[in-house]
LUMLUMKOL-898889 format. One record per atom (N, C-alpha, C, CB): y, z, x; residue in three letters. Coordinates in steps of 0.05 Angstrom, whole numbers, plus 5000, padded with zeros to 4 digits. Atoms other than C-alpha are relative to their C-alpha. Glycine has a CB too. Example, Ala and Ser with C-alpha at 12.3 -4.5 7.8 and 13.67 -1.06 7.14 Angstrom:
residues 2
497650005018ALA
491051565246ALA
502450005018ALA
500150254980ALA
497649994984SER
497951435273SER
502250144985SER
500949715009SER
END
This chain:
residues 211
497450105009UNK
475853544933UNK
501949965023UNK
501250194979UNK
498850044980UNK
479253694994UNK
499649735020UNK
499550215010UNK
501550334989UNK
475553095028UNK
500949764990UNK
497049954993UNK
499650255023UNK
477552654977UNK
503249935007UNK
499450114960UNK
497649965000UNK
484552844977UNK
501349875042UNK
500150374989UNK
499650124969UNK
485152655057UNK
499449794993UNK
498350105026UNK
500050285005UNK
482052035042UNK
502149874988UNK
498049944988UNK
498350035019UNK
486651924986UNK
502649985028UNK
499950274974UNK
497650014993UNK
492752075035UNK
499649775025UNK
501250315008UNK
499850264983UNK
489851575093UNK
500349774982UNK
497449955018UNK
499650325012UNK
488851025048UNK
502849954991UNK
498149944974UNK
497050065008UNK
496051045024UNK
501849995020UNK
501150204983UNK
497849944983UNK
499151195087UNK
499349705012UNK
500050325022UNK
499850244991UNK
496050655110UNK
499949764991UNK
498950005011UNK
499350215016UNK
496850125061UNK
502449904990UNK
499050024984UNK
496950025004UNK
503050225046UNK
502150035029UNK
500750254978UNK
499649874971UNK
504550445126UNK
503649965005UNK
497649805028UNK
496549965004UNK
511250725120UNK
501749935029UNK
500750394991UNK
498750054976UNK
513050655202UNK
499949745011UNK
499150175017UNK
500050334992UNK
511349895201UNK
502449914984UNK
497049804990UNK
498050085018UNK
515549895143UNK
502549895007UNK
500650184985UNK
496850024984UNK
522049975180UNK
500349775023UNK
500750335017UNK
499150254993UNK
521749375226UNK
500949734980UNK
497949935014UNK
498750215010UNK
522448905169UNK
501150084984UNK
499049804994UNK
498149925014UNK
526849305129UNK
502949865023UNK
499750374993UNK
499050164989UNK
530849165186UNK
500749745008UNK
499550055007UNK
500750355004UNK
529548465190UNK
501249884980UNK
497149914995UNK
498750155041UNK
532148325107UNK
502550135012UNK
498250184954UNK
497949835003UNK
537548825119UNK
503150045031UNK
498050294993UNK
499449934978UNK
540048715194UNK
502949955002UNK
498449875019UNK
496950064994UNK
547848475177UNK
501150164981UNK
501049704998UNK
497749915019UNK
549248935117UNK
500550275014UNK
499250024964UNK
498649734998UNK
552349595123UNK
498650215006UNK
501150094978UNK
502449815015UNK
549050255118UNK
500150174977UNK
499350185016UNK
499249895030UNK
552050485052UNK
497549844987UNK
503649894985UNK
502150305013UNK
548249805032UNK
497250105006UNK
500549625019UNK
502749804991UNK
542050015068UNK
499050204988UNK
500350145021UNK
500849735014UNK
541150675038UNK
500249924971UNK
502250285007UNK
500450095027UNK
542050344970UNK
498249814991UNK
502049924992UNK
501650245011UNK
537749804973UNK
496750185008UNK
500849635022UNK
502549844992UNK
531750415006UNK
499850114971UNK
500450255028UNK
499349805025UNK
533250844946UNK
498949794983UNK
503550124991UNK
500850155029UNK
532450344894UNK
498549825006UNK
502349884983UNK
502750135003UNK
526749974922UNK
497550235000UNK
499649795026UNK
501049895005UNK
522950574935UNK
499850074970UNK
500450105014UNK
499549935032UNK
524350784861UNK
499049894986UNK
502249994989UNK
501250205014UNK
522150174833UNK
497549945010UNK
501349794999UNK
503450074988UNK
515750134874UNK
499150274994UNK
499449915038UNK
502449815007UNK
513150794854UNK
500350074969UNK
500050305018UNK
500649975028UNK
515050714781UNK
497949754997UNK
502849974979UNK
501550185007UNK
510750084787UNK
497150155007UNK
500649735013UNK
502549834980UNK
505050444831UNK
498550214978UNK
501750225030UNK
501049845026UNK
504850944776UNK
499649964974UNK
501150174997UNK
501050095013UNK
504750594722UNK
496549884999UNK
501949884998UNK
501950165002UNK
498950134746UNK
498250275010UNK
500349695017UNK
501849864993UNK
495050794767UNK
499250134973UNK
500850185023UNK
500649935022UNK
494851014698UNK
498749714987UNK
502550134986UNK
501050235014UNK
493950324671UNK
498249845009UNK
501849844995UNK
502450074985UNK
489150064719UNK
498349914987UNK
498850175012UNK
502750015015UNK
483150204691UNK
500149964978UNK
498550185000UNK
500850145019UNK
484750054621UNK
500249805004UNK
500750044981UNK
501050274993UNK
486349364638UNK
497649905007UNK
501149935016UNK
502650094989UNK
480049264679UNK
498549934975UNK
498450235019UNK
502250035029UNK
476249534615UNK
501049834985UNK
499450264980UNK
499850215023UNK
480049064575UNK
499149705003UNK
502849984994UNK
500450334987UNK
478148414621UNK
497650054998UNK
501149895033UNK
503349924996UNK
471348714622UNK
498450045026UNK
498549794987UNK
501449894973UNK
470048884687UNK
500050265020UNK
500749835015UNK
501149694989UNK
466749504716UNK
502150095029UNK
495949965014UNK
498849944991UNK
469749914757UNK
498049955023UNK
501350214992UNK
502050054981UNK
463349874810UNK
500749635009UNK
496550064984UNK
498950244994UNK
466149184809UNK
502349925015UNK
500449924983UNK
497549984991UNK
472449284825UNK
500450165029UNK
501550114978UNK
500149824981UNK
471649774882UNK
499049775022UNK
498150264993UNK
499950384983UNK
468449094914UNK
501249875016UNK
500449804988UNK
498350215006UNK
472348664902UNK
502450185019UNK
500549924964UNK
497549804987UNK
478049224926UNK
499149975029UNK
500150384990UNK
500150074973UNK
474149374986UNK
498849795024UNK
499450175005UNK
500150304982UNK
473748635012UNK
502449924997UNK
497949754991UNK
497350004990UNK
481748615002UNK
500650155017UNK
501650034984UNK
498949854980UNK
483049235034UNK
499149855033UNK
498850324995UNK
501750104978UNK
477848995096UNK
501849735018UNK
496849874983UNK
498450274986UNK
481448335096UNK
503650075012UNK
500249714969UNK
497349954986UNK
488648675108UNK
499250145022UNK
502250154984UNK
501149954974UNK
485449095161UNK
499749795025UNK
497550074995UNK
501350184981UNK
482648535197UNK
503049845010UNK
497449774982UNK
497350044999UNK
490748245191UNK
501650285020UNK
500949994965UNK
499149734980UNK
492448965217UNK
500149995032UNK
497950254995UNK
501449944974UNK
487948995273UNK
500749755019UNK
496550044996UNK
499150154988UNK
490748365297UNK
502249944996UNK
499049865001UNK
498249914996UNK
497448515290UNK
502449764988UNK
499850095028UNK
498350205001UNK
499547885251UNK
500850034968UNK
498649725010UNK
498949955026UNK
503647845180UNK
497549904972UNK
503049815001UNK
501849995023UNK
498847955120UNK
502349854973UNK
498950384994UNK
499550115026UNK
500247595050UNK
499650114979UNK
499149834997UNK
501849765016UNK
497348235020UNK
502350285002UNK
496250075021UNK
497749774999UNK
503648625048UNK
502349975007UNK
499650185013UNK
496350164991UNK
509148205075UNK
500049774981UNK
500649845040UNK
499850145012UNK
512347645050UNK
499849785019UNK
501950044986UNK
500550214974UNK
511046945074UNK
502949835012UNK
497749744987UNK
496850184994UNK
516146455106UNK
501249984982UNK
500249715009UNK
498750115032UNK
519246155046UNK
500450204996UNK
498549854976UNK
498649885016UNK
519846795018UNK
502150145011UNK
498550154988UNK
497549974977UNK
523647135071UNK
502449865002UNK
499149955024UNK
498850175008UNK
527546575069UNK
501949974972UNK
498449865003UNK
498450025034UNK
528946614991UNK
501050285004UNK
497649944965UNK
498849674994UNK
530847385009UNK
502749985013UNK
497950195023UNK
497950134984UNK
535447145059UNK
502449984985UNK
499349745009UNK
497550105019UNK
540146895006UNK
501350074978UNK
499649814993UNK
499649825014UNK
539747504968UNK
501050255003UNK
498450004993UNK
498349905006UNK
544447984952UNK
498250415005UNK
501149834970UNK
501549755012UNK
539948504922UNK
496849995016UNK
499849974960UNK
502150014990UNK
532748584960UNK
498550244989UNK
500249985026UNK
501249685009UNK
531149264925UNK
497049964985UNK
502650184974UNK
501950065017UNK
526548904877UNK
498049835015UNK
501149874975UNK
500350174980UNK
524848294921UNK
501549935026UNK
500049824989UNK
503750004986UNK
521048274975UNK
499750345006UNK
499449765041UNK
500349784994UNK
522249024986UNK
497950164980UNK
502550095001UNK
502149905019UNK
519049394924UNK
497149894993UNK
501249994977UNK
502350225015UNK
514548754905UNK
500449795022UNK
500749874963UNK
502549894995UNK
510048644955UNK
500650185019UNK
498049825009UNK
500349874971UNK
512849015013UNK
499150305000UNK
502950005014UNK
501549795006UNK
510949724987UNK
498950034974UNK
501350205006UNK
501650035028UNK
508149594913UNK
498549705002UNK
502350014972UNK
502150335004UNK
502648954935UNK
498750014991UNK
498549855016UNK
503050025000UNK
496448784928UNK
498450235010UNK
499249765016UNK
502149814983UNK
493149264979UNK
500450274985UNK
500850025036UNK
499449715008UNK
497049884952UNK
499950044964UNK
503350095013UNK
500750085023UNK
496149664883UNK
497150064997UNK
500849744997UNK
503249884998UNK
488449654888UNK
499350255011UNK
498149845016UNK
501249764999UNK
488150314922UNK
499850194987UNK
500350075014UNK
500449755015UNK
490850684867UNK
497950044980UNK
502250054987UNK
501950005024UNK
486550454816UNK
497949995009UNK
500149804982UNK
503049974987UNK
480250464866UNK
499950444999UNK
500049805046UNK
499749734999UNK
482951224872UNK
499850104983UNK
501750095007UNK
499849925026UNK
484351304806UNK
498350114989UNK
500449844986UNK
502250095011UNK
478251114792UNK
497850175003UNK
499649775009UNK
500949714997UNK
474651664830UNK
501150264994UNK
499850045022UNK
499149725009UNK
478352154798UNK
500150044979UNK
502150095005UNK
499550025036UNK
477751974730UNK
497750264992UNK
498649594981UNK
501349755009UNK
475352584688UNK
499650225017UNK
497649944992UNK
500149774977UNK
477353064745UNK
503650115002UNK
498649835037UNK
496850044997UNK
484653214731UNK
501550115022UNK
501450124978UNK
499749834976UNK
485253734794UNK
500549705025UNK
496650245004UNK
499850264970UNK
483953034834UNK
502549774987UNK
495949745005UNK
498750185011UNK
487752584786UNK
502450015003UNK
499549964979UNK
497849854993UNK
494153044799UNK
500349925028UNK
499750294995UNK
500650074963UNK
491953024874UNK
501849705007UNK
495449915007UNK
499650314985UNK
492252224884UNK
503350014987UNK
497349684985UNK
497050085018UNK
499252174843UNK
501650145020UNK
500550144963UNK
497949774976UNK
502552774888UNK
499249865020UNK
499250385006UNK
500350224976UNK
499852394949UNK
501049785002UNK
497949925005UNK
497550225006UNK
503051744929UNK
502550065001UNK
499949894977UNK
497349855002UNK
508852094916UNK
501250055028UNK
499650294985UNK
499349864968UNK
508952434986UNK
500749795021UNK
497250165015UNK
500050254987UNK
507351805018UNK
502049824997UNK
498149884995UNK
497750185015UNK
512651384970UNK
502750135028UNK
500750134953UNK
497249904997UNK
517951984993UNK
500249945036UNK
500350384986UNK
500050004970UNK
515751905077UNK
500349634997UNK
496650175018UNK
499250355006UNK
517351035064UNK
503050144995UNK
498149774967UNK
497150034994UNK
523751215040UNK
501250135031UNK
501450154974UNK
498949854972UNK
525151735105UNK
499549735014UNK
498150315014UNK
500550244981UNK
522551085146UNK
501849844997UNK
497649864998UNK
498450205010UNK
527150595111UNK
502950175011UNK
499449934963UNK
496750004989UNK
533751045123UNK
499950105022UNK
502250164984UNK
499149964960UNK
532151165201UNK
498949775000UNK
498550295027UNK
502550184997UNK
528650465200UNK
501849955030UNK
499249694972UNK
498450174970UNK
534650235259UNK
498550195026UNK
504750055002UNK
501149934978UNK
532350775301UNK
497850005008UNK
500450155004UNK
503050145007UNK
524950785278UNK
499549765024UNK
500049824963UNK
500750344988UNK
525050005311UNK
501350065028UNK
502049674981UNK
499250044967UNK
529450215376UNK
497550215020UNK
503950155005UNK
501549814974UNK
524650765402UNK
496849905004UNK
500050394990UNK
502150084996UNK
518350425382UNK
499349745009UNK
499150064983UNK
501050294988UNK
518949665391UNK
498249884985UNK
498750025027UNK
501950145006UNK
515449145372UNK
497750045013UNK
500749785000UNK
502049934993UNK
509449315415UNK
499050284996UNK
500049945021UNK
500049695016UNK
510150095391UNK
499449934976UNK
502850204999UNK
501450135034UNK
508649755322UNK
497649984995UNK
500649724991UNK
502950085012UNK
503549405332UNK
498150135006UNK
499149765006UNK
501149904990UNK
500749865374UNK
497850324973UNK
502450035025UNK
500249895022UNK
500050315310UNK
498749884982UNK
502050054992UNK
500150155011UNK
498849805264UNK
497050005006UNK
501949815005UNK
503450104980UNK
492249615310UNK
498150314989UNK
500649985053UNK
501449785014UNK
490050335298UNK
499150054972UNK
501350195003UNK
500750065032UNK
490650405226UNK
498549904997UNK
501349904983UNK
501650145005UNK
487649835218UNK
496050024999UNK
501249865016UNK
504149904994UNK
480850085248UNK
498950184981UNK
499050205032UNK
500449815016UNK
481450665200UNK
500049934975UNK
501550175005UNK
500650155026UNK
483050185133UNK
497649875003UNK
502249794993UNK
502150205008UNK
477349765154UNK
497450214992UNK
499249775028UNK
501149865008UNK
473050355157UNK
499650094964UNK
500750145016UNK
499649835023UNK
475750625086UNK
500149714982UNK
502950245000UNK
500850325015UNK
474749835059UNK
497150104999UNK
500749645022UNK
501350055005UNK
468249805076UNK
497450304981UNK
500149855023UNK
501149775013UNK
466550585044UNK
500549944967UNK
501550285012UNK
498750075028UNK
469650304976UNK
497749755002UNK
504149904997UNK
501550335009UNK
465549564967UNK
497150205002UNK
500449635030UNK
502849885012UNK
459050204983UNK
500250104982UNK
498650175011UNK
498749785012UNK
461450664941UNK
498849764966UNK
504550075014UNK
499950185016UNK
462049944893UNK
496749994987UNK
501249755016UNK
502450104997UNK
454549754910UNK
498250214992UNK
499549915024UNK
501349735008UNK
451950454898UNK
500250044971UNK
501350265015UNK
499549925022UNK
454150524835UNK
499849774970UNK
502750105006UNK
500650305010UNK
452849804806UNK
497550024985UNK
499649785024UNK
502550005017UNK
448349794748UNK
498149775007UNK
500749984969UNK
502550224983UNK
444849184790UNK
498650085021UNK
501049745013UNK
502149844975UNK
442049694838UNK
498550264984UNK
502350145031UNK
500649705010UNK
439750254779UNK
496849935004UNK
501250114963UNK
503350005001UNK
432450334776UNK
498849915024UNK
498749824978UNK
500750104973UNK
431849984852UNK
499049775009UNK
498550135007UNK
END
């Protein structure tokens, strides 16, 4: 369990990667205040881990309602995760965890960012979206673990907000090459924990039972 539970806390730390975070919090946020700042951290965090937790409970019934296996999904998961890695490890803006031009752009002209692009995708995407329910998913019928992954999100959620209200200094001591320099790491370690999820998938795939 303990094993699990580490895993559990890399994959979140790094999917959601709370110290990248803070350069483009910066970036949406670089002319307002810091009253403003601290309000728009607060209530995007807030709203991204009531979503996060919702979809970690609801996950898997959905799946089962579309009809597709969870050995499926773990796949499918770890050839998204793999593909933001591969975005990681080369240090350029994912579509899986940032927002693209245009949207940035439509942010720009917004008031409020707590919801958009901050909460949805910037720490509640795609990538961190599939890990809970890949997590979930190994913990189902284990409530000791199922507790586990939720408190780990949590932990992780609460170290994003700490990133978001030092993000100015966060960005002065590390730099854009202190980023990516990070960034690049992780990355080697999501691709690893991608490609243990799509076995994990393949192992368990009633198209491999009997051999």
């Amino acid at each position: 369990m303990q094993d699990f539970l580490i895993q559990a806390f890399i994959a979140f730390f790094v999917v959601i990667d709370p110290i990248g975070m803070a350069p483009l919090f910066v970036g949406l946020l670089n002319k307002a205040d810091r009253a403003f700042q601290r309000r728009m951290a607060f209530r995007g965090v807030a709203l991204a881990t009531v979503i996060l937790i919702l979809f970690a409970f609801g996950g898997t019934a959905l799946l089962r309602f579309l009809g597709i296996g969870l050995p499926a999904f773990r796949i499918a998961g770890g050839v998204l995760l793999f593909l933001l890695a591969v975005d990681m490890l080369f240090a350029r803006p994912s579509g899986l965890r940032s927002t693209t031009e245009g949207e940035m752009e439509e942010a720009a002209h917004q008031e409020d960012v707590s919801v958009f692009p901050l909460a949805i995708p910037l720490i509640a995407g795609p990538g961190s979206m599939t890990t809970v329910v890949l997590l979930m998913g190994q913990a189902e019928g284990n409530p000791p673990m199922t507790i586990g992954v939720i408190a780990i999100l949590i932990s992780v959620l609460a170290l994003t907000l700490i990133s978001l209200l030092l993000a100015t200094r966060l960005t002065a001591v590390l730099g854009v090459t202190g980023s990516n320099v990070i960034s690049r790491v992780l990355g080697i370690v999501l691709a690893a924990l991608a490609v243990q999820f799509a076995l994990d998938g393949l192992r368990t795939s009633s198209l491999f039972v009997g051999g």
